[in-house]
C-alpha positions in Angstrom: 0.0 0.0 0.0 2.7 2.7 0.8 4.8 2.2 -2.5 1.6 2.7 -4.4 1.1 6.2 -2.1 4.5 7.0 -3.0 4.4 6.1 -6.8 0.8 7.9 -7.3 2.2 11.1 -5.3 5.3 11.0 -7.5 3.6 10.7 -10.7 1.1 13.6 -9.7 3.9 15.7 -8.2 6.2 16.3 -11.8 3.0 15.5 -13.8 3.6 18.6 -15.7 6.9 19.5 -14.7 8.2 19.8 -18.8 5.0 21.9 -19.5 5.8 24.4 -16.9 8.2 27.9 -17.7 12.0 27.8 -16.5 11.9 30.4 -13.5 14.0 33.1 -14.9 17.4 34.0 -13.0 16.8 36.9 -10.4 18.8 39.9 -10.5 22.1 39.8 -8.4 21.1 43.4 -6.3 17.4 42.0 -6.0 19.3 38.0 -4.5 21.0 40.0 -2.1 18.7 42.2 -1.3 16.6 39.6 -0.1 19.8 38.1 1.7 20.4 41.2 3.7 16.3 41.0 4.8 16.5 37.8 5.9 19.6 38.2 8.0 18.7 41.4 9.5 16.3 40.0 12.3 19.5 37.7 13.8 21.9 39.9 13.8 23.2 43.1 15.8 23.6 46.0 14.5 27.7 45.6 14.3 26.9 42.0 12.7 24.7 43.8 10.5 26.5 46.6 9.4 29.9 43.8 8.5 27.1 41.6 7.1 26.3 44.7 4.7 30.0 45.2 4.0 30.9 41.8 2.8 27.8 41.7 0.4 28.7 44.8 -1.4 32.3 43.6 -2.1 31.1 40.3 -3.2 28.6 42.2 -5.2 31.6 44.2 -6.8 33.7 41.5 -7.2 33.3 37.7 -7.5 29.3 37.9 -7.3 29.1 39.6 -10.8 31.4 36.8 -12.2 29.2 34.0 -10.1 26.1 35.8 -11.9 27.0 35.9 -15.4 27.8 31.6 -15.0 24.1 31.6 -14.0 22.7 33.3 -16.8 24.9 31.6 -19.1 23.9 28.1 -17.4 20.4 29.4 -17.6 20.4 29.8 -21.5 21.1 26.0 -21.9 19.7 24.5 -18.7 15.9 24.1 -18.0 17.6 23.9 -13.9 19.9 26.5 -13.7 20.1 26.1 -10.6 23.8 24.8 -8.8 25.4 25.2 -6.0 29.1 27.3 -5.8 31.4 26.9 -2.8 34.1 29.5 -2.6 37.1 28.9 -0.1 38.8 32.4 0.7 41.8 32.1 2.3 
């Protein structure tokens, strides 16, 4: 009984999942916009304010690079999606 639950709940769940629009990549200002909101509420206002520096220079550096590999991924990917770890030493 719970494999055909699972199967019948898969099948429905990406029942349409080709007929459906690729999301379209969000804008790096409006990503970390929405970064900086959601951190705001656990952090100080010193953690805040450092927070808010190290966004801006990854916005003028490394981010804008990061960026353009999504929108190029995004032109020949349905799932543009990926994850990126950067190691700074």
């Amino acid at each position: 009984m719970e494999n055909q639950l699972a199967k019948s709940t898969e099948e429905r769940t990406f029942q349409y999942q080709d007929s459906l629009p690729s999301l379209p990549v969000p804008s790096l200002e409006e990503s970390l916009k929405k970064y900086l909101e959601s951190v705001k509420p656990f952090a100080n206002k010193e953690e805040y304010k450092k927070t808010e520096e190290i966004v801006q220079k990854f916005q003028d550096g490394i981010g804008r690079k990061l960026h353009q590999k999504l929108l190029e991924r995004a032109k020949g990917k349905r799932n543009w999606v990926f994850v990126v770890l950067i190691i700074e030493n």
